[in-house]
Every structure is written in C-alpha cells, then in structure tokens.
MIPA-157495 format. One record per residue: residue number from 1; x, y, z of N, C-alpha, C, CB in turn. Coordinates in Angstrom, 3 decimals. Each point is the difference from the previous one (the first is absolute). Glycine has a CB too. Layout:
<mimis>
    nr         nx         ny         nz        cax        cay        caz         cx         cy         cz        cbx        cby        cbz
   NUM          X          Y          Z          X          Y          Z          X          Y          Z          X          Y          Z
...
</mimis>
This chain:
<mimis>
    nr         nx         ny         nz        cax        cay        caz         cx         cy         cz        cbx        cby        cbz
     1     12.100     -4.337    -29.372     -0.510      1.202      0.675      0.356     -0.045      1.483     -1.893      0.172     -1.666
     2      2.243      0.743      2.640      0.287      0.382      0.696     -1.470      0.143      1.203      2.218      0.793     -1.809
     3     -1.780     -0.675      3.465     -1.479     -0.016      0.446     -0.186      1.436     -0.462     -0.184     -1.774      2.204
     4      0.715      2.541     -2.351     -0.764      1.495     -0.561     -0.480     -0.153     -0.639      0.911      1.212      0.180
     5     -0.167     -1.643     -1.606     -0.961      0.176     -0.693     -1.619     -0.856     -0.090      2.304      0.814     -0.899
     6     -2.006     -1.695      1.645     -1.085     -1.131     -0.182     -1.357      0.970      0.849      1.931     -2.817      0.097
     7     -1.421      3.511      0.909     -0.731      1.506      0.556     -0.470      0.779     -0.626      1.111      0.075      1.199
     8     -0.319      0.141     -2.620     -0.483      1.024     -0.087      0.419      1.400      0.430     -1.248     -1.676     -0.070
     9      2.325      1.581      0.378      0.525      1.158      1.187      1.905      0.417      0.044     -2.378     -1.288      1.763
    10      1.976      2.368     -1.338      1.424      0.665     -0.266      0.910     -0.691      1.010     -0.876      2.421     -0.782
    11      1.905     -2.475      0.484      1.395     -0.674      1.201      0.162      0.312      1.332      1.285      0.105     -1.686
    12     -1.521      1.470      1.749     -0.147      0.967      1.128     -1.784      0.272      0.433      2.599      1.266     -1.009
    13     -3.286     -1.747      1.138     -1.337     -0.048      0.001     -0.056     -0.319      1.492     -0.630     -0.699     -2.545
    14     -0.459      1.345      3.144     -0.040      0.119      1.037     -0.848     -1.393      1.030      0.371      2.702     -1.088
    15     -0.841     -3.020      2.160     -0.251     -1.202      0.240     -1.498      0.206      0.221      2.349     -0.823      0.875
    16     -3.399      2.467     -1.206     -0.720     -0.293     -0.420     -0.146      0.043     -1.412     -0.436      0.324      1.979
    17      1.106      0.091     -3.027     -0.323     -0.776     -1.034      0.245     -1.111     -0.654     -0.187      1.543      0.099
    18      1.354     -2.327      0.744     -0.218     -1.128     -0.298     -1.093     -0.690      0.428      1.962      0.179     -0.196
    19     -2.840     -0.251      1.514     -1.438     -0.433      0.202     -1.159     -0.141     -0.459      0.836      0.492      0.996
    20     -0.345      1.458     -1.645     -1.487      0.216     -0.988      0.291     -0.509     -1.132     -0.858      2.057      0.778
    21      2.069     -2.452     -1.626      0.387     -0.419     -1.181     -0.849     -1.843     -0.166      2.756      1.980      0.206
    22     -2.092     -2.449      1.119     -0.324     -1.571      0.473     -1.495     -0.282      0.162      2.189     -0.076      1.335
    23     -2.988      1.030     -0.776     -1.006     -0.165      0.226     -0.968      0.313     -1.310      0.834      0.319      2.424
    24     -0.042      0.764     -3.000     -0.907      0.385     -1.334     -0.321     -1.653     -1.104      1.513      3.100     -0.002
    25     -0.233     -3.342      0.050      0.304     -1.236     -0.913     -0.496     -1.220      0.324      1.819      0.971     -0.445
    26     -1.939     -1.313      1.705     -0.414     -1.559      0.917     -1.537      0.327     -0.569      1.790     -0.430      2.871
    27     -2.334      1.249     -2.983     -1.337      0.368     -0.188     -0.561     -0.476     -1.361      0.449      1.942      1.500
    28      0.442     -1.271     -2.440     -0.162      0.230     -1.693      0.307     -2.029     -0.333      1.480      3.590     -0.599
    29     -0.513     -4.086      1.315      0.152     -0.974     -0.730     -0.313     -1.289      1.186      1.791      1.404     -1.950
    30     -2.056     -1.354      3.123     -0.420     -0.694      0.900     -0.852     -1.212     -0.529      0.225      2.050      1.375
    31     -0.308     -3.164     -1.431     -0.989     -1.332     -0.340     -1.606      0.413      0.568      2.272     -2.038      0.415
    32     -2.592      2.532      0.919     -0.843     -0.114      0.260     -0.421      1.566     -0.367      0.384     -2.233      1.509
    33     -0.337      3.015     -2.025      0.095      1.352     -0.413     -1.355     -0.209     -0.741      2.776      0.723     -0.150
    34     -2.840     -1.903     -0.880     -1.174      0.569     -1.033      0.339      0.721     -1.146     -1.242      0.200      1.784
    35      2.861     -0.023     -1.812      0.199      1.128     -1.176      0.421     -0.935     -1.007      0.768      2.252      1.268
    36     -0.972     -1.741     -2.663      0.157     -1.016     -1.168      1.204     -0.124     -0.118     -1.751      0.422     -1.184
    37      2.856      0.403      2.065      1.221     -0.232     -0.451      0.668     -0.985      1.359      0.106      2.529     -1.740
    38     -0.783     -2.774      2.230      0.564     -1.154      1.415      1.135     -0.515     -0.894     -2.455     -1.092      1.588
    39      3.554      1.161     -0.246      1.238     -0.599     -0.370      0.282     -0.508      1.243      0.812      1.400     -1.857
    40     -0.569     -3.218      1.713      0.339     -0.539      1.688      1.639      0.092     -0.193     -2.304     -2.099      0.724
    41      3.397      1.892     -1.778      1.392      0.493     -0.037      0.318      1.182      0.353      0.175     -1.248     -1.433
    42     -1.011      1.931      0.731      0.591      1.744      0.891     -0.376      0.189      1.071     -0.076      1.264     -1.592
    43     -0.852     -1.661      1.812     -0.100     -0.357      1.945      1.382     -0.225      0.352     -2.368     -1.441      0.262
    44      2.704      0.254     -0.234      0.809     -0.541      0.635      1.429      0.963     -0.375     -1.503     -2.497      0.035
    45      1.931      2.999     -1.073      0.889      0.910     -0.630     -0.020      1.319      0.989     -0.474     -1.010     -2.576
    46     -1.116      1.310      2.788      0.147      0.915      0.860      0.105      0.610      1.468     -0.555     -0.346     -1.769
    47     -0.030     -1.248      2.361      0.156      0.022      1.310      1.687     -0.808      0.222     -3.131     -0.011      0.496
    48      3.472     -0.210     -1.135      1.748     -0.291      0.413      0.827      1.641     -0.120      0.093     -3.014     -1.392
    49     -0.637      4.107      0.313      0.567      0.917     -0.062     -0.512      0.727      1.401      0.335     -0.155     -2.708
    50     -1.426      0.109      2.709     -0.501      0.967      1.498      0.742     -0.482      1.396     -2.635      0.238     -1.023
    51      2.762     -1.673      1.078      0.390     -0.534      1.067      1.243      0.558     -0.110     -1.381     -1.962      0.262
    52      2.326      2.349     -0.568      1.246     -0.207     -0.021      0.010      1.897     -0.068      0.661     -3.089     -1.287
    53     -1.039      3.761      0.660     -0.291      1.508     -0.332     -0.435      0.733      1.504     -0.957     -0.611     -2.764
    54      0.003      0.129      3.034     -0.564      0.519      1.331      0.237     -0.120      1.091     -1.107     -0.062     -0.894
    55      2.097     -1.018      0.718      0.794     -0.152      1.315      1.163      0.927      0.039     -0.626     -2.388      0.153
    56      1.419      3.220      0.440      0.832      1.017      0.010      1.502     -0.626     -0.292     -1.672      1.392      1.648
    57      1.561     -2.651     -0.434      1.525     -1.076     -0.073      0.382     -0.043     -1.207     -0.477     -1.600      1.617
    58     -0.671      0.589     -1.944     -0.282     -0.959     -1.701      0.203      0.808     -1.209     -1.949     -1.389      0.917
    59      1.537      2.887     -0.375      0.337      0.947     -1.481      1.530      0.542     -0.079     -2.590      1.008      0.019
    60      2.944     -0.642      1.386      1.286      0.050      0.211      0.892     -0.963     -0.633     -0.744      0.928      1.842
    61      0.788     -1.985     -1.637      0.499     -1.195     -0.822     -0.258     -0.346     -1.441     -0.156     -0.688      2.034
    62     -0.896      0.805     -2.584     -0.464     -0.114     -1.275      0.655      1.184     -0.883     -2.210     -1.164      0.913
    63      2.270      2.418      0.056      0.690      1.119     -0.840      1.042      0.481     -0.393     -1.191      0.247      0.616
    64      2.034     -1.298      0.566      1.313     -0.566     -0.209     -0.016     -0.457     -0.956      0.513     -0.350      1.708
    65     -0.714     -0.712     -2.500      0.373     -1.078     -1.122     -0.180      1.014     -1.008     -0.806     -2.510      0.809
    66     -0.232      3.002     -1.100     -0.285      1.201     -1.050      0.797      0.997      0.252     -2.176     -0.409     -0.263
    67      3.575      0.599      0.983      1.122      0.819      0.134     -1.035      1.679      0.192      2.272     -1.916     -1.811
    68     -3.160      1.993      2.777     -0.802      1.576      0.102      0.378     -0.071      1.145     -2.094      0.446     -1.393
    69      1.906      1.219      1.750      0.719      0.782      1.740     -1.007     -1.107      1.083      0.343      3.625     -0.674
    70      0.918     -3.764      1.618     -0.256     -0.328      1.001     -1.429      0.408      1.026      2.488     -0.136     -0.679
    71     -3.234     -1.143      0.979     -1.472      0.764      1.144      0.576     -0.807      1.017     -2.713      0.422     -1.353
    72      2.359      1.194      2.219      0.210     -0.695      1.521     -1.442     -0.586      0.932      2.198      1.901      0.084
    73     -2.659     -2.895     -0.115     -0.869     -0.437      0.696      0.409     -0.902      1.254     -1.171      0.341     -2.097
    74     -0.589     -0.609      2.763      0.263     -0.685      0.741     -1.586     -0.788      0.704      2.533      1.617      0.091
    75     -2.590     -2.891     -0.499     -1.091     -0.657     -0.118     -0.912      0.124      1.172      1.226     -1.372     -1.444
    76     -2.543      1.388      1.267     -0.917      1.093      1.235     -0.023     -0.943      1.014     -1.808      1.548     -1.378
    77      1.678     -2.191      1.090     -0.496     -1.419      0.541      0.917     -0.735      1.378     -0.786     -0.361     -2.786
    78      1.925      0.712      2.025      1.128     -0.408      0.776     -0.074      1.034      1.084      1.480     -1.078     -1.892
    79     -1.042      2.145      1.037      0.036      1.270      0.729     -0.633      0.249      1.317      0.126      0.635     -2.090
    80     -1.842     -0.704      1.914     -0.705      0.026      0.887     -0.145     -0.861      1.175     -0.640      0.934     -1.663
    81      1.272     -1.995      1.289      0.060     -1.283      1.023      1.291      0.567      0.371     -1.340     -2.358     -0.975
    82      2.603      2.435      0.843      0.914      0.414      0.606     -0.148      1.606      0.848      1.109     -1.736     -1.853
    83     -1.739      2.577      1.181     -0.496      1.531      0.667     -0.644     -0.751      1.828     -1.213      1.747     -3.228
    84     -0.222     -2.731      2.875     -0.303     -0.019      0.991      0.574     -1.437      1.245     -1.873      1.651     -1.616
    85      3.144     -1.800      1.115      0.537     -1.113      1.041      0.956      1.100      0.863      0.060     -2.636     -1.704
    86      0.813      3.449      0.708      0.593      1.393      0.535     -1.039      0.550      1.038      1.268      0.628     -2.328
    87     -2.039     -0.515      1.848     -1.092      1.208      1.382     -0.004     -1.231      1.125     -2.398      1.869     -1.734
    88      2.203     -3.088      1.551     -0.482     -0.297      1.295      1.150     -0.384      0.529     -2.243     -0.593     -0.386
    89      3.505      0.389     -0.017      0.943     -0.162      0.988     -0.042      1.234      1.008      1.405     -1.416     -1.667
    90     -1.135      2.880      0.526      0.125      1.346      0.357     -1.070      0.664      1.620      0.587      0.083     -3.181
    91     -1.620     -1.084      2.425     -1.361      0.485      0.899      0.718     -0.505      1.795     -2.651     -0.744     -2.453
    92      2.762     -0.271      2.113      0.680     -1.132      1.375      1.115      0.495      0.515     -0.595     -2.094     -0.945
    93      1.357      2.782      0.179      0.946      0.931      0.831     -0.021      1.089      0.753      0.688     -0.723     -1.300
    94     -1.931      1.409      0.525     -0.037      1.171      0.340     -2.162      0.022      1.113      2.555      1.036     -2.997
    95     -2.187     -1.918      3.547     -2.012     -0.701      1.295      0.534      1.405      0.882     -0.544     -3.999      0.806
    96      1.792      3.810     -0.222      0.355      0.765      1.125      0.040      1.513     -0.009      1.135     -1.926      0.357
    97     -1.398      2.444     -1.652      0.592      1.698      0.241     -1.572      0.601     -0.395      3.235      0.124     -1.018
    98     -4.048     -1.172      1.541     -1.332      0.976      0.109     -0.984     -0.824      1.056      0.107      1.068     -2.764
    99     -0.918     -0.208      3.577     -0.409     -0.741      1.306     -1.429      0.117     -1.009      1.624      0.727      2.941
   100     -2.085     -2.023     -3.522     -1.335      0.218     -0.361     -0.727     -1.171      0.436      0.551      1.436     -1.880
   101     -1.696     -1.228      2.756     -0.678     -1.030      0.767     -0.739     -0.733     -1.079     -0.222      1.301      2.251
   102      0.256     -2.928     -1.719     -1.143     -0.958     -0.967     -1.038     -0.070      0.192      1.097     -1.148     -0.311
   103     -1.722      2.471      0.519     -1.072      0.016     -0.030     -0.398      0.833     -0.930     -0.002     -0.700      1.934
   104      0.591      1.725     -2.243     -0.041      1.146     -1.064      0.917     -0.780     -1.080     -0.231      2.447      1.653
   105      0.961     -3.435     -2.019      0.500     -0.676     -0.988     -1.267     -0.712     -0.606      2.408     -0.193      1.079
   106     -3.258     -0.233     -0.158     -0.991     -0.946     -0.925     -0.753      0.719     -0.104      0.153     -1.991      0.465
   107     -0.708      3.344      0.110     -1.075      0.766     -0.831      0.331      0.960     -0.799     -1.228     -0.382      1.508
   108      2.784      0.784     -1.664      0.100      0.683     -0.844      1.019     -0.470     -1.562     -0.661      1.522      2.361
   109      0.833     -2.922     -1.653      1.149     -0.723     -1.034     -0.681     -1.177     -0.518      2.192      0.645      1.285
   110     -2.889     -1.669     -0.363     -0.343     -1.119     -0.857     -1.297      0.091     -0.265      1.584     -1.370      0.785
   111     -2.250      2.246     -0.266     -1.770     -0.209     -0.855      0.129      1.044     -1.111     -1.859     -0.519      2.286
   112      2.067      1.681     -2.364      0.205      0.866     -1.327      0.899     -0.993     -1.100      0.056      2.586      1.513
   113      0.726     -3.364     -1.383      0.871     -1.205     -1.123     -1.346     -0.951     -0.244      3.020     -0.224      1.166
   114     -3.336     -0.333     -0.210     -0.893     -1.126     -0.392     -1.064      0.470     -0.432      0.741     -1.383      1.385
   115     -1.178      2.316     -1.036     -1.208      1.317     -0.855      0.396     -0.745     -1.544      0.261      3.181      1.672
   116      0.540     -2.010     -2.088      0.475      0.270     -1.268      0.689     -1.487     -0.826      0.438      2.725      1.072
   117     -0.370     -3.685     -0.467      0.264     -1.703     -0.381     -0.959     -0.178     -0.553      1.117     -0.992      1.615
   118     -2.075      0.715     -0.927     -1.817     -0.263     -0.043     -0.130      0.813     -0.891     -0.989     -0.462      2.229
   119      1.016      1.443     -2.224     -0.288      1.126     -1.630     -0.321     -0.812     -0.998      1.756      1.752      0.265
   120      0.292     -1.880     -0.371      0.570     -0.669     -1.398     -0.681     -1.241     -0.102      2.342      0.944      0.041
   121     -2.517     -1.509      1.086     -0.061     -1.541     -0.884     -1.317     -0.431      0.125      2.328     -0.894      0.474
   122     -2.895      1.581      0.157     -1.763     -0.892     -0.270     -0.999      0.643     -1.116     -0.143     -0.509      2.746
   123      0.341      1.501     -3.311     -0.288      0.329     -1.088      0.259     -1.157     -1.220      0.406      2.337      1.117
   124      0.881     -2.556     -1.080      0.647     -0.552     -1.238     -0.888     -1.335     -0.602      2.504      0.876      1.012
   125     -3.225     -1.640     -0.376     -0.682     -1.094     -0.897     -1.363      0.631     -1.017      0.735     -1.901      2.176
   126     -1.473      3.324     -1.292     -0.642      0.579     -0.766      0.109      0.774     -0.910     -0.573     -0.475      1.292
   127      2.298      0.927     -1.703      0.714      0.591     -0.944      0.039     -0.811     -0.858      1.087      1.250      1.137
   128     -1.002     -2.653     -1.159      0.456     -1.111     -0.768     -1.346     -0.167     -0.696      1.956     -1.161      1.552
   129     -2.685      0.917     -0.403     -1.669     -0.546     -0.706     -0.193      1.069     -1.216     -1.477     -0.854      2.572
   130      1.308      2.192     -2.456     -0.180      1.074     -0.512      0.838     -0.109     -1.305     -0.542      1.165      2.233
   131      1.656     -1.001     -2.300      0.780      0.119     -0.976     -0.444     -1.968     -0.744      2.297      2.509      1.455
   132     -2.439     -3.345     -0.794      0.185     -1.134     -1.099     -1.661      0.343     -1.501      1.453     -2.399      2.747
   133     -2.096      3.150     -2.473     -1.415      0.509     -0.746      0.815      0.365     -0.602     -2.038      0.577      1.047
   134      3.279     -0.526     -1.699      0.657      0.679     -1.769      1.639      0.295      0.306     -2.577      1.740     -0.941
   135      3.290     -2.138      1.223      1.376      0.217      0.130      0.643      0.440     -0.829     -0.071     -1.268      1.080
   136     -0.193      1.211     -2.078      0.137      1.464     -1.401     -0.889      0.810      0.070      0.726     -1.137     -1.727
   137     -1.336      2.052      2.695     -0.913      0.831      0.352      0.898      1.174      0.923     -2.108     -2.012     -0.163
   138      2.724      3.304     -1.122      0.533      0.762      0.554     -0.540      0.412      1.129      0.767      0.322     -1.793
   139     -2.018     -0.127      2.317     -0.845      0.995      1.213      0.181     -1.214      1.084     -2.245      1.774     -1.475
   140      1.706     -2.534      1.050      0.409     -1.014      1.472      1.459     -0.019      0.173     -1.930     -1.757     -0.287
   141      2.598      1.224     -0.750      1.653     -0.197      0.435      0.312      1.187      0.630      0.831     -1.414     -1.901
   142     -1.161      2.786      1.634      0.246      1.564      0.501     -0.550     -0.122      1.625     -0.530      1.470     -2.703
   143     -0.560     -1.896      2.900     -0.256     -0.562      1.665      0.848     -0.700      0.524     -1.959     -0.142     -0.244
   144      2.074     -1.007     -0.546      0.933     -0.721      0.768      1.500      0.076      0.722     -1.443     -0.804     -1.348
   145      2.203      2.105      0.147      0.981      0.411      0.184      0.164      1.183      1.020      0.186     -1.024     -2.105
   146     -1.577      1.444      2.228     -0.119      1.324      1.090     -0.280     -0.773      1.133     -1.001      2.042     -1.397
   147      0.528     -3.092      1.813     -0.091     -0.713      1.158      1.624     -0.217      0.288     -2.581     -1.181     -0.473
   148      3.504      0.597     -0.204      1.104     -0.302      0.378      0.801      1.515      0.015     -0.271     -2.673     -0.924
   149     -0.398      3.107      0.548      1.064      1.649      0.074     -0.657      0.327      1.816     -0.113      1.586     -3.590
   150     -0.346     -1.737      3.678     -0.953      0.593      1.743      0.945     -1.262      0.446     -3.434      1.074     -0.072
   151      3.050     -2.429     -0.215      1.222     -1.236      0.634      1.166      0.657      0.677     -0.372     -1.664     -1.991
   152      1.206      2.463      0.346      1.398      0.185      0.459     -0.017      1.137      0.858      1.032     -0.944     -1.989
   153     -2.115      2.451      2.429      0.256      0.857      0.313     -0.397     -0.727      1.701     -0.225      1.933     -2.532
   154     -0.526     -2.779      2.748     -0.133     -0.346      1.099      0.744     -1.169      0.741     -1.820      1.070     -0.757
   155      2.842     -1.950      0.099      1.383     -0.575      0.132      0.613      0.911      1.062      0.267     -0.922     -2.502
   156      0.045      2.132      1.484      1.184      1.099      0.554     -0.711      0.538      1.115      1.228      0.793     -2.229
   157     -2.550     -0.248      2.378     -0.277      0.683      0.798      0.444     -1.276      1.553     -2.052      1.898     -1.968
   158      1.083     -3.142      1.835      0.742     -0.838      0.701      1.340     -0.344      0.536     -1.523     -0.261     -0.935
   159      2.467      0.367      0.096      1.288     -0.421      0.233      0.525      1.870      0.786      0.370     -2.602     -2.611
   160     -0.590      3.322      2.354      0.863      1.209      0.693     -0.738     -0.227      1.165      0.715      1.921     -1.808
   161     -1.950     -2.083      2.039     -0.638      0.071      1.587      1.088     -1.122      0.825     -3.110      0.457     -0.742
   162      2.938     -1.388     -0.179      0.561     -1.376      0.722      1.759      0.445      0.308     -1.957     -2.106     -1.620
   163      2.635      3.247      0.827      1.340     -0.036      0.478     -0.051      1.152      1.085      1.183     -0.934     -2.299
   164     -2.637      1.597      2.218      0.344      1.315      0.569      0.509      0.388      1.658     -1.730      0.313     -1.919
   165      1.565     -1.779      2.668      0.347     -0.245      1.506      0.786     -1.059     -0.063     -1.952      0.789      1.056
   166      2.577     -1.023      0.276      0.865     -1.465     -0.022     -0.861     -0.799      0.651      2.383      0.716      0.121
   167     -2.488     -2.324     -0.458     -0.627     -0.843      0.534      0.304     -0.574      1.389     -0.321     -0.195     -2.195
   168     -0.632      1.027      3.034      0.039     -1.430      1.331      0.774     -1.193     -0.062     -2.147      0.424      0.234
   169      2.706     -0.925      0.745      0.927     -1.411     -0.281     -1.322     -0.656      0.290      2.909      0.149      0.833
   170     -3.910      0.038     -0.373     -1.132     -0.554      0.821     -0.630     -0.168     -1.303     -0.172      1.105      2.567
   171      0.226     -0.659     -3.540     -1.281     -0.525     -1.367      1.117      0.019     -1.365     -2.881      1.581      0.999
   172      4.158     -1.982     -0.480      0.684     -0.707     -1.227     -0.289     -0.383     -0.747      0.801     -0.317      0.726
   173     -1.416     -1.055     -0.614     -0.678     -0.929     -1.246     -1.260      0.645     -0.257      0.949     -2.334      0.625
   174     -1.434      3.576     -0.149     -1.591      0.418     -0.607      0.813      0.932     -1.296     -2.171      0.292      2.714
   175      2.923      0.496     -2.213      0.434      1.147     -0.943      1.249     -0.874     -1.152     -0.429      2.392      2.296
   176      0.827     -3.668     -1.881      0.482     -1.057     -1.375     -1.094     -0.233     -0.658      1.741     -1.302      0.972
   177     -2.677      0.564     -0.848     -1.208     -0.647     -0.525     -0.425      1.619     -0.998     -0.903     -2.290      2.538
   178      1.094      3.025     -2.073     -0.735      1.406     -0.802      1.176      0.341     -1.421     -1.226      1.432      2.843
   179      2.603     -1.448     -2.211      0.802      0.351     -0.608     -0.237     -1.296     -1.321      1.552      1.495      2.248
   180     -1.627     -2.760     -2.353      0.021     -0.496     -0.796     -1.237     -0.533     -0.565      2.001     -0.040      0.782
   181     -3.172      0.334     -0.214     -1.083      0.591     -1.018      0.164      0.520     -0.803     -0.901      0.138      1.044
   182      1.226      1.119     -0.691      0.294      1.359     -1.166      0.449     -0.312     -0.961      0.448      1.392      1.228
   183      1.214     -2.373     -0.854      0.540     -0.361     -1.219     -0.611     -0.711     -0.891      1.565      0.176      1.032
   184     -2.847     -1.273     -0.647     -0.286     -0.679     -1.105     -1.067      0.727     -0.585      0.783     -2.095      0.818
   185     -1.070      2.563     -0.106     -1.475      1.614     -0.457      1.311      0.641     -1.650     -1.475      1.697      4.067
   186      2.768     -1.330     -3.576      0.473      0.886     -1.322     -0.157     -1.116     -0.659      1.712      1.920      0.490
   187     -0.792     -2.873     -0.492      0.041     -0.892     -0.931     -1.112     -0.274     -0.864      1.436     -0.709      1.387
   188     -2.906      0.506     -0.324     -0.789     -0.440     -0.899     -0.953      1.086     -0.384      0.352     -2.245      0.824
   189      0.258      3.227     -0.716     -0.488      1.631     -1.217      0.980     -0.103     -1.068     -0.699      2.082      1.856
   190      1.798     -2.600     -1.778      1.007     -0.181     -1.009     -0.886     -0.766     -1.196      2.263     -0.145      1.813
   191     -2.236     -1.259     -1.312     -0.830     -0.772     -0.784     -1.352      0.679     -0.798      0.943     -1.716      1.722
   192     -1.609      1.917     -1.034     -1.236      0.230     -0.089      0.003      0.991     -1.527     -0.554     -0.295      3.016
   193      1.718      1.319     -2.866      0.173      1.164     -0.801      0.371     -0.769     -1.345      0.798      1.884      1.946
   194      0.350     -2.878     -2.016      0.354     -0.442     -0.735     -1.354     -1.033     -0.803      2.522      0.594      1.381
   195     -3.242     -0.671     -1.113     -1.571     -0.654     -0.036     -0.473      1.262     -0.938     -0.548     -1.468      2.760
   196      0.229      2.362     -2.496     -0.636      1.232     -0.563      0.883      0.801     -1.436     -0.954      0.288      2.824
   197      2.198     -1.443     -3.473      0.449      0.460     -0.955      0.310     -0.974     -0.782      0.529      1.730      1.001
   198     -0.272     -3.103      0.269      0.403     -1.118     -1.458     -1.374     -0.946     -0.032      3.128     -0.353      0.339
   199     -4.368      0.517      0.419     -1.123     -0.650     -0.035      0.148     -1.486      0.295     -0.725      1.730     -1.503
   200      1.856     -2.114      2.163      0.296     -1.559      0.003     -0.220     -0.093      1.851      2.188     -0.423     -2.634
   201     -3.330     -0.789      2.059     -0.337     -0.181      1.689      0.730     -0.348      0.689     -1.587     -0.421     -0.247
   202      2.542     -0.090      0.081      1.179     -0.528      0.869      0.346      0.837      0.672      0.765     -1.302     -1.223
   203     -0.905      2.642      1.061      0.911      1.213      1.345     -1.524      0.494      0.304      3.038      1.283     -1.044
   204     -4.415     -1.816      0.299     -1.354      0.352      0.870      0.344     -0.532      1.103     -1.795     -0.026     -1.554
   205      2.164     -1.862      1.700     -0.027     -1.087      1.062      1.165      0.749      0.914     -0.767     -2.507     -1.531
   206      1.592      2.413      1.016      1.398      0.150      0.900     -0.580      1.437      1.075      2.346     -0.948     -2.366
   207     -2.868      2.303      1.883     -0.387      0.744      0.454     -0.901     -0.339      0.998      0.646      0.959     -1.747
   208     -1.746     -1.499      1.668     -0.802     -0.664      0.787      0.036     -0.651      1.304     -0.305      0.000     -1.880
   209      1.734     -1.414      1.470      0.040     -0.356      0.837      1.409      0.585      1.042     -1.646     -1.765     -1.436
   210      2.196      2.803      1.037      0.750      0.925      0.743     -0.851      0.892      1.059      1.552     -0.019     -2.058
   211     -2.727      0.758      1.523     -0.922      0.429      0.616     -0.558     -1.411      1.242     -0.481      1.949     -2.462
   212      0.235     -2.480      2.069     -0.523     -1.320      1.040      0.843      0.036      1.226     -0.632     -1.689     -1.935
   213      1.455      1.171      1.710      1.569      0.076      0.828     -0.366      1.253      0.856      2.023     -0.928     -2.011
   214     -1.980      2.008      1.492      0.427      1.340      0.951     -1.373      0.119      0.922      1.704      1.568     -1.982
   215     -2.316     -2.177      1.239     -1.806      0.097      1.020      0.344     -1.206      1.234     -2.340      0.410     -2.570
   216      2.905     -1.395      2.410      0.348     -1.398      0.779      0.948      0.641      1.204      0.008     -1.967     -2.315
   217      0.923      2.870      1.904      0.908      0.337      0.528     -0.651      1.157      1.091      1.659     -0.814     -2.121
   218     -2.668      1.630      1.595     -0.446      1.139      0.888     -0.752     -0.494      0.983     -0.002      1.542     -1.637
   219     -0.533     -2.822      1.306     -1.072     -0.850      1.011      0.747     -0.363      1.084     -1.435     -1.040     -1.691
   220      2.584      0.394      1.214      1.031     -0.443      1.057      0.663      1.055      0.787      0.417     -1.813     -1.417
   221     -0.332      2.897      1.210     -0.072      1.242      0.769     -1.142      0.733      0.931      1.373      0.049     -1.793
   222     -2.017     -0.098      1.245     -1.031     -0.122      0.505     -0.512     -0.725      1.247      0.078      0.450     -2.034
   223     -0.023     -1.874      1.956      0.461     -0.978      0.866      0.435      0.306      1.349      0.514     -0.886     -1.916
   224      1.142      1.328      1.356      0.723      0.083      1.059     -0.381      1.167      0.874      1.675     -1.146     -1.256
   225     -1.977      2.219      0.539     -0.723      1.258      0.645     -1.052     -0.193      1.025      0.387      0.975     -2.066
   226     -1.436     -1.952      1.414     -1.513     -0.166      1.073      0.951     -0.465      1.448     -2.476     -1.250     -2.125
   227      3.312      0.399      2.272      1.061     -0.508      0.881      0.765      1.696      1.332      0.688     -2.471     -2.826
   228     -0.943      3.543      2.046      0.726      1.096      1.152     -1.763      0.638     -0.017      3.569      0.815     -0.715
   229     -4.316     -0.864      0.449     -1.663      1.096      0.412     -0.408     -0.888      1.211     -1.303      0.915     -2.753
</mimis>
C-alpha cells in the first residue's frame, strides 16, 4: 500500500484533507485512544505516511516515484527563516531613507512587538495544563487550537509592525533579539500544531521549549532596552 492509500485518501487530496484524514485515523487506532481497535503498527504506518505527505518537499518527491504531476513546493520552515534573514539585511539597507527618531521606534516599534510576544507565550503553560484533563477531548483540543490560531494571528500582526519602520543603528541588537524571537515563536506554532494532529508529545516538548527560547530572547531585549530609558 501506498502512503495514500494507508490515508485513506485521494492522490490529489488537498493538505487539509490529508490532516483531517491523519487525524481522523491517529484517533480510531491510536494505543492510548481506548478504542478496541488500537493499532500501535498502523500508528507507525501512519505517521511515516503523514510525515512525508504533509510536508510539500517530501510529497513532491514521493510523487515522483509514483510517476504523478509534478508539486511545486517549498518547505515553510526554511522558507520563513530565509524570508526573515532577507528582511533584515533589506531592513539595514534601507535605516537611511526614513528620518524616524528612537524614540518613536521604541514606543511605536518595540513595546507593541513585545506586547503581542507576551501574548503568545505566557498563556501557553495554561493551554497545556488545560488541554492535558483529556487530549482526546475534541472541545478542549478545539481551545487549544484556537489559542494557537490567535498565536499565529498575533506572530503576523507582530512581525509587519516590526518591518513596518527601519531600525535605528542605535537599537540594532534590540530589533535582532525581536527578529529572532519571532522566528522561534513560528517555529514553535509549527510544532505545537503538529501536536494537535499527531498527539505525540515530542512536538508538545519541542514546541514548548521553542516558546522558552523566544521568551529568553525578549528578556534579553528587554535588557538592552532598560540600558537607552
């Protein structure tokens, strides 16, 4: 069998139904499920098909061997880490073609970011507490996933404020320290998401301690900031 079929799912199937397909199934045959039909092989049958399916690259390649039309992807992950090394060179080129004082940079650039940091990440251990009361508990898991949906809408809202001026040469390393928060902030919504379909704590932890990081990182900004008041 093929990872489709092991899905359940059509060739051309979209990447939310491959999720909802993965998630339907991790459920029905999951070990810790409780269901009489627990299967720990199709686990494993099925999280090698998802891993490889849900990744855009990995399906690209996989869909190759099975001789089907070409997908053009391009892995987020990467992507996003390369998107935001591009901006900050870009940002550094372009300090000079706007006269914006550091003083209106930190009240209108680094406390609205570190606002919306603090959002995301100090919530998250009481998301965890909450959701560990039944983790096969559609209504909680449905919280949990709407907390990380507000996560990602407040990422972005963050990251456009943060490109929306050029940085002072004078708070360089404040507006780095921010820039690579963020990144481990996506990353560890990446994780976190991937938590909310394959139920394997390992991208709970990894999520977690990505979140940690970006809180370590805002402190240290922070830091340097109390240093210009």
């Amino acid at each position: 069998m093929n990872y489709y079929e092991i899905l359940q799912i059509e060739i051309n199937a979209s990447a939310t139904e491959i999720k909802q397909a993965y998630r339907r199934l991790v459920k029905e045959f999951h070990p810790d499920s409780n269901h009489k039909n627990a299967n720990h092989d199709l686990i494993i049958k099925l999280n090698a098909a998802y891993e490889v399916l849900s990744d855009a690259k990995n399906r690209h390649i996989y869909d190759q061997k099975l001789n089907q039309q070409f997908v053009n992807a391009v892995n987020y992950r990467q992507n996003n880490s390369e998107n935001i090394s591009a901006y900050y060179q870009q940002n550094r080129q372009q300090q000079k073609q706007r006269d914006f004082s550091q003083f209106q940079w930190l009240k209108e650039i680094y406390l609205p970011v570190n606002y919306l940091i603090s959002k995301i990440i100090l919530p998250l251990e009481k998301e965890i507490e909450d959701l560990s009361a039944d983790v096969f508990d559609d209504n909680l898991m449905l919280i949990f996933t709407n907390y990380l949906n507000n996560c990602y809408q407040d990422f972005n809202k963050a990251r456009n404020i943060l490109a929306s001026q050029p940085n002072p040469s004078l708070y360089a390393g404040i507006a780095a320290n921010l820039y690579y928060g963020l990144n481990h902030i996506s990353d560890g919504i990446e994780e976190l998401e991937r938590f909310t379909i394959t139920y394997d704590d390992y991208y709970l932890h990894t999520g977690r301690e990505l979140f940690n990081l970006a809180e370590e990182i805002n402190q240290e900004a922070a830091q340097m900031m109390e240093r210009f008041i």
